[in-house]
C-alpha positions in Angstrom: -105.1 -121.1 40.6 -103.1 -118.6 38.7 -100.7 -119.2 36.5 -97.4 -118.6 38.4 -99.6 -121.0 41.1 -99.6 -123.4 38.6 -96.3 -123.1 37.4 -94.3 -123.6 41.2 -96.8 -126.6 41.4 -95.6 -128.2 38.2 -91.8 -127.3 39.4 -92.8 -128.9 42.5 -94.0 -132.0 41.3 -90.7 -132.4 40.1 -92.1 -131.3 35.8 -90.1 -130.8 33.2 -90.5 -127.9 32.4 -89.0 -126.6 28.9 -87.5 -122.9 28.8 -86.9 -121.1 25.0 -83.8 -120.9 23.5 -81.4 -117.6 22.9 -83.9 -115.3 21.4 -81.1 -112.8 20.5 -79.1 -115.0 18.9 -81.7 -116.2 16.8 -82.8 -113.3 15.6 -79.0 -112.2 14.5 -79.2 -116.0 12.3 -82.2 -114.7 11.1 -80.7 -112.0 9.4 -81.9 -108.9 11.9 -79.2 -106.3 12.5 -78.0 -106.5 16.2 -77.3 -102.8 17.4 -74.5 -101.9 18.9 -75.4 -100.7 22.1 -78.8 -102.3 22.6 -78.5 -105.6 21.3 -81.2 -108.0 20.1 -83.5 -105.1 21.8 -83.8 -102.5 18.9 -85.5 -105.4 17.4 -88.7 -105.5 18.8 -89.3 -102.1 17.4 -87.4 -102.4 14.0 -88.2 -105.8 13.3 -91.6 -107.1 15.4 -92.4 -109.7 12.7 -89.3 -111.4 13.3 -89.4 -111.4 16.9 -93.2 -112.7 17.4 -92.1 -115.6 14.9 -89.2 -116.5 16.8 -91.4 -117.0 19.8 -94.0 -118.6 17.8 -91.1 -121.0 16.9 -90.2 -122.0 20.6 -93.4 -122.4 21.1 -94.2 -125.0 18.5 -90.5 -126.6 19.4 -91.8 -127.6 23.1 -91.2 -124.5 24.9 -93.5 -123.7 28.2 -91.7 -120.4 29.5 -91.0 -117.8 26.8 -88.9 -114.8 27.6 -89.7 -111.8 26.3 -86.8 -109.9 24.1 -86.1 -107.5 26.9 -82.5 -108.5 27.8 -81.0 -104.9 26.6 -84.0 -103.0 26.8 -83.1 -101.0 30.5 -83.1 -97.0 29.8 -79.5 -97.2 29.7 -79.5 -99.7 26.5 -82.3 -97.8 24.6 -80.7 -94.4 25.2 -77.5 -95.5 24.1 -79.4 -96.8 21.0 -81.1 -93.5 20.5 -84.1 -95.5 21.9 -84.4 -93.9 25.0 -88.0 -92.3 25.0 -89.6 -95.6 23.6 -88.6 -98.0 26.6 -92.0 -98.2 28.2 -93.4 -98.8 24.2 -90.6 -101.5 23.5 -90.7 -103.2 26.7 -95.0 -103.2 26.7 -94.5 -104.4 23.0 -92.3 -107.1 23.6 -94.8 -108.4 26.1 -97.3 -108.3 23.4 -95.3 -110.2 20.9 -94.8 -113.1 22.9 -98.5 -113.0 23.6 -99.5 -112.9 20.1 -96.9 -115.4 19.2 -99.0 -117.6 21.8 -101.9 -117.3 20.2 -100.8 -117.9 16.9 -98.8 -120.9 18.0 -102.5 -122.6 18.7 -101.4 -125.1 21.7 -103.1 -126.9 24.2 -101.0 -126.6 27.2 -100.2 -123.0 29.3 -97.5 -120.8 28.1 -96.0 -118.8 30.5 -94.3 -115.6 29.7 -91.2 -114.8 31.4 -89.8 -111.1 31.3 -85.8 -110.9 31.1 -83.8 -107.9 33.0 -80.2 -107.7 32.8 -77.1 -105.9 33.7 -75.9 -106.2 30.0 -73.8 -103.8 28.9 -72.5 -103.5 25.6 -69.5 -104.8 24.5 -67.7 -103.6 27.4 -68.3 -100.1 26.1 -67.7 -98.3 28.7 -69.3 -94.9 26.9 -73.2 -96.7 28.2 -72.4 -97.4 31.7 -74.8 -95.5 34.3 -73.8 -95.3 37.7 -75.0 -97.9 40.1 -78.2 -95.9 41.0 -78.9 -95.0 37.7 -78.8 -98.3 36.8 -81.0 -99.9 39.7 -83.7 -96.8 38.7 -83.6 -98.4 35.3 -83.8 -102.0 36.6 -86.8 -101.2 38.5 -88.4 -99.3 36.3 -88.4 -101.9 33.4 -89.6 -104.8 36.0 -92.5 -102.5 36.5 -93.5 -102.0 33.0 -93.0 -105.6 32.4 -94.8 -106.9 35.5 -97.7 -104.2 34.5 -97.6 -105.6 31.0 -98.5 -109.2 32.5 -95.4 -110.9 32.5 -96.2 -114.5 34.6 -92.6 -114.0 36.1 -89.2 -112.0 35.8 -85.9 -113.6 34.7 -82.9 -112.3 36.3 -80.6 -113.1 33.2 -76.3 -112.8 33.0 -76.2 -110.7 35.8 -73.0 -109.7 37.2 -72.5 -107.4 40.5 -71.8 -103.3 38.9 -71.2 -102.1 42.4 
């Protein structure tokens, strides 16, 4: 059985099943500067540690899905960061962190790994917004490099309609 199998049998049986908490938001409590355009994204390559230990935490706490730090990491985000030719590295990477953070965490039940897309766009700044198929190109692309990073699932997350 693979591990989304065992997942939708586990929500079937009527499980609890325990998501993480606001990754982003932890990681600006922490201390790690939030970027303007990009969010809680720029972190995963200006502060990895961080980020892997965040995960590690929600692990430890109870949590069975972990969502990767990908929530502003579209083309769109990272270019407007000045991030824009390291999306396929920082999306890949943030794959990796929750993996390593899994490993590290040393538990005895599955973890599954979710990978976040969404239409966030910062601070209503209008400078960053693509046009509607720009932005489903970068959409689709970043559910690519997460699914071919190993993601279990993706998580459609604050999405609002931009057409």
């Amino acid at each position: 059985m693979t591990t989304f199998d065992e997942l939708r049998r586990r929500l079937d049986d009527g499980e609890i099943v325990v998501l993480d908490g606001g990754t982003g938001t932890e990681l600006e409590r922490r201390g790690v500067p939030m970027d303007s355009v990009a969010w809680s994204g720029a972190a995963i390559h200006t502060h990895p540690e961080v980020v892997r230990q965040v995960h590690e935490d929600y692990i430890q706490a109870g949590a069975d899905i972990v969502i990767t730090n990908t929530f502003a990491t579209c083309r769109h985000s990272l270019e407007g960061a000045g991030l824009g030719d390291l999306v396929a590295d920082i999306n890949t990477r943030s794959v990796s962190l929750v993996n390593e953070a899994i490993n590290a965490a040393e538990v005895d039940r599955p973890i599954y790994v979710a990978g976040a897309i969404s239409t966030f766009m910062p601070r209503n700044n209008e400078e960053f917004m693509p046009s509607l198929s720009v932005a489903k190109a970068n959409y689709r692309e970043q559910a690519e490099l997460l699914a071919e990073a190993g993601v279990d699932l993706i998580l459609m997350e604050m999405m609002v309609d931009m057409g």
